[in-house]
C-alpha positions in Angstrom: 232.2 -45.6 -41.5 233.6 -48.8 -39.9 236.6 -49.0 -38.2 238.4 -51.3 -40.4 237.7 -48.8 -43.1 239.5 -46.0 -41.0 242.6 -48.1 -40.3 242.7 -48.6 -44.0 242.5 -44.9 -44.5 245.3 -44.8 -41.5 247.8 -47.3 -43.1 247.5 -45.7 -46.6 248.2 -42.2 -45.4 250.8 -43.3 -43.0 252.5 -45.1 -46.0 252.2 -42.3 -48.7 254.3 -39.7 -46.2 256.8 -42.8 -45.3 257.7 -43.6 -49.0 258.9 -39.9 -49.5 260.5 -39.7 -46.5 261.9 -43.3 -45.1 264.6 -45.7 -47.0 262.8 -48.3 -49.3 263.8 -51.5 -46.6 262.2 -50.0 -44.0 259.1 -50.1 -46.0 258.6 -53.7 -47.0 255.8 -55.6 -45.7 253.5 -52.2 -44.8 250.6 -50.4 -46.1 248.2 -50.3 -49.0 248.1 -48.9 -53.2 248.5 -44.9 -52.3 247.0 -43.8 -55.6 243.4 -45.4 -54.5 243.1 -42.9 -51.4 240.3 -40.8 -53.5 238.2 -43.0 -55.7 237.0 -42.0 -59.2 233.8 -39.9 -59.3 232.1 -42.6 -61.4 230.9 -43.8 -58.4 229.4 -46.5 -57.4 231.4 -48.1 -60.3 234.2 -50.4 -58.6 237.2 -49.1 -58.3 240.5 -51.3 -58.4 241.0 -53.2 -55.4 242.8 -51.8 -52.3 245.6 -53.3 -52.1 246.0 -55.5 -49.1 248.2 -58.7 -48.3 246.4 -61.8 -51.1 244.5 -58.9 -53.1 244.3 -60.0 -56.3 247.1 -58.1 -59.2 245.3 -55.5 -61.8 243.3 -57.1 -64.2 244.4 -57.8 -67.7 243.3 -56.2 -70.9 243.6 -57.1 -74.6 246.7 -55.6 -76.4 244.5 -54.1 -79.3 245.8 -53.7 -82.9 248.4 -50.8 -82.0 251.2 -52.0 -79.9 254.5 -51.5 -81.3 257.4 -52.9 -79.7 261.2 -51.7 -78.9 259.5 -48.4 -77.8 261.8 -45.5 -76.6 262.7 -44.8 -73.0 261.3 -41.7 -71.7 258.9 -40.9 -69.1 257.2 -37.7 -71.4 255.2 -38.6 -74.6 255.3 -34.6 -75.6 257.1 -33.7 -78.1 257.5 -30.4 -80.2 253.9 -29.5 -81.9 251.9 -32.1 -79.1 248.7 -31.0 -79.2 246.1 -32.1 -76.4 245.2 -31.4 -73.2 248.4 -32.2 -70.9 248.3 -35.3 -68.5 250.4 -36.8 -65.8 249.6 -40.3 -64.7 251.3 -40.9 -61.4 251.4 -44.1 -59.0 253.5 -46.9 -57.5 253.8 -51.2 -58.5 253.3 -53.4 -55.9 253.5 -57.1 -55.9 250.6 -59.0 -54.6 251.6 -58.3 -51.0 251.7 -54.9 -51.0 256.0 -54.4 -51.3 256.9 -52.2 -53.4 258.3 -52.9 -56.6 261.8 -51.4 -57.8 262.4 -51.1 -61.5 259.2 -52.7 -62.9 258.9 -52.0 -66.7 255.7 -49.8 -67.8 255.5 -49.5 -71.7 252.9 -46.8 -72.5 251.1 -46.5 -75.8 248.0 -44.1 -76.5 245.8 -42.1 -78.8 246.6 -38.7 -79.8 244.9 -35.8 -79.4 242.7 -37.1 -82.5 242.1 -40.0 -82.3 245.0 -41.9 -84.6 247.8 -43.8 -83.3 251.0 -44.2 -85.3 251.8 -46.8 -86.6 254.8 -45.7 -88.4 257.0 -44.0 -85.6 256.7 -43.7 -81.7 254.9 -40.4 -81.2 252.4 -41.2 -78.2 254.5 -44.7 -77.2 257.4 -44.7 -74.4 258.8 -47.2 -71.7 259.9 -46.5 -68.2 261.0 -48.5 -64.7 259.9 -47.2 -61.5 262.8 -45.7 -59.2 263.3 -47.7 -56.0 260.1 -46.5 -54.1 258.1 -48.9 -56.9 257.0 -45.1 -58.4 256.3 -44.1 -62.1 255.2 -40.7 -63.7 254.1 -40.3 -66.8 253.7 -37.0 -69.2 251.1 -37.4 -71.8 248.0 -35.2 -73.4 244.1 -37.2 -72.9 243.8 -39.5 -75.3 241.1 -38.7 -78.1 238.2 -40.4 -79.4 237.8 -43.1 -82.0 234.9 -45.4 -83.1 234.0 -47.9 -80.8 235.9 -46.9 -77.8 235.9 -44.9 -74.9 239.2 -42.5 -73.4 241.9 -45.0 -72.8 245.8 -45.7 -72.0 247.3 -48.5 -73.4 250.4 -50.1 -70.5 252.3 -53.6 -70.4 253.6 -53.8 -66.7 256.1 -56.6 -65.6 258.1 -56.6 -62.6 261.5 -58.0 -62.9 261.6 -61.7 -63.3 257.9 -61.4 -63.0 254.5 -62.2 -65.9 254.2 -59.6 -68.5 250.7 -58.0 -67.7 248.7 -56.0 -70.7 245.7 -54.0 -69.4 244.3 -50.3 -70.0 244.0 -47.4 -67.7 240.6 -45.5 -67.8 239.0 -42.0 -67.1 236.2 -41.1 -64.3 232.9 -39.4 -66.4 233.0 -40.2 -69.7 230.1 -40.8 -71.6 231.6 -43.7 -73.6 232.4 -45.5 -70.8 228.7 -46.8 -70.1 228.9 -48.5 -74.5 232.3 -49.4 -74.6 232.2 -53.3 -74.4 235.9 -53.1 -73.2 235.7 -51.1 -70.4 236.2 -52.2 -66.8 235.9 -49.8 -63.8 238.1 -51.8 -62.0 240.8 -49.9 -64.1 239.8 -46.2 -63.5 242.4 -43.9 -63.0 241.7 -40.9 -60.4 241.1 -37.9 -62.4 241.2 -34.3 -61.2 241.9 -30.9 -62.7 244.6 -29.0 -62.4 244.2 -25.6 -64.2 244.4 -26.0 -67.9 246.1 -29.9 -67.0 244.6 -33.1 -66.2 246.3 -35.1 -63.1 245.5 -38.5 -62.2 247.3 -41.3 -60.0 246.8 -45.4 -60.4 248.5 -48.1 -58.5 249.5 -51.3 -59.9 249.5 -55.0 -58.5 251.3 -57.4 -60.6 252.7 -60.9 -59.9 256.3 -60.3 -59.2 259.5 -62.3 -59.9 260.8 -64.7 -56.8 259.3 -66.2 -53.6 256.8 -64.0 -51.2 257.1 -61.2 -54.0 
């Protein structure tokens, strides 16, 4: 293992235990994506870039045929009857060098448990911001299969004043992932169990609104 590798290692772990504990201002201008600490088990698929000062933001993904706009706020997708295996998605948005960013929008939009989105209502769609440590969480089941595709989350991110970006969020292991012409590994989420629940983390990097963002 190289020693820039270790201080990488060093800086993200020194950041994770600083956002919980130390005043956002403080932070600005330190450390690296926390939710890329553990890469996914795909390996050696790419995972998406750490993210240092001039890394380049997430890439972008097509919308698909299912987006609905004027989604509710809320930061669970369960409701009453939700079948599925239950999910959190957790993670922070940073802009391009690394500073956290403070109420950035994340719309959410997914499968459910069988496959079908609807297209009539908003069951499986909700928007967020992230609080002032640039973190989101996200309560959800595992998206289920449909023709064509492999397990995916559909997200628009946009930090205030900032580009809207459109891209997917992907699982670690599944089969699919090797046929889906879609897919890019660059966009895997870290997936572990947790008992009968599914846990993973992802970091955004987006452009963000005004200069040195």
């Amino acid at each position: 293992m190289t020693d820039d590798h270790t201080r990488r290692v060093s800086r993200k772990t020194l950041l994770k235990a600083a956002l919980v504990a130390v005043p956002l201002p403080a932070l600005l201008g330190s450390g690296v994506a926390l939710a890329r600490d553990h890469r996914p088990s795909d390996a050696p698929l790419r995972p998406t870039p750490f993210c240092d000062d001039g890394d380049d933001p997430t890439p972008p993904q097509i919308e698909g045929p299912y987006f609905k706009p004027d989604s509710p706020e809320r930061a669970s997708l369960l409701e009453p009857g939700t079948r599925g295996t239950r999910l959190t998605v957790e993670g922070y948005v940073f802009g391009p060098t690394c500073r956290p960013v403070a109420h950035a929008l994340l719309d959410f939009w997914q499968a459910d448990d069988a496959g079908a989105y609807d297209s009539r209502g908003f069951r499986m769609r909700g928007h967020q911001y992230t609080d002032a440590r640039g973190a989101f969480k996200l309560t959800t089941i595992v998206p289920g299969l449909y023709p064509g595709r492999t397990r995916h989350l559909h997200v628009k991110v946009q930090a205030p004043g900032g580009p809207l970006l459109t891209t997917q969020l992907y699982f670690p292991g599944e089969p699919r992932n090797n046929t889906d012409p879609l897919f890019n590994a660059a966009l895997l989420m870290n997936v572990r169990q947790a008992g009968p629940a599914k846990q993973a983390t992802f970091d955004f990097v987006v452009n963000a609104g005004g200069p040195g963002k």
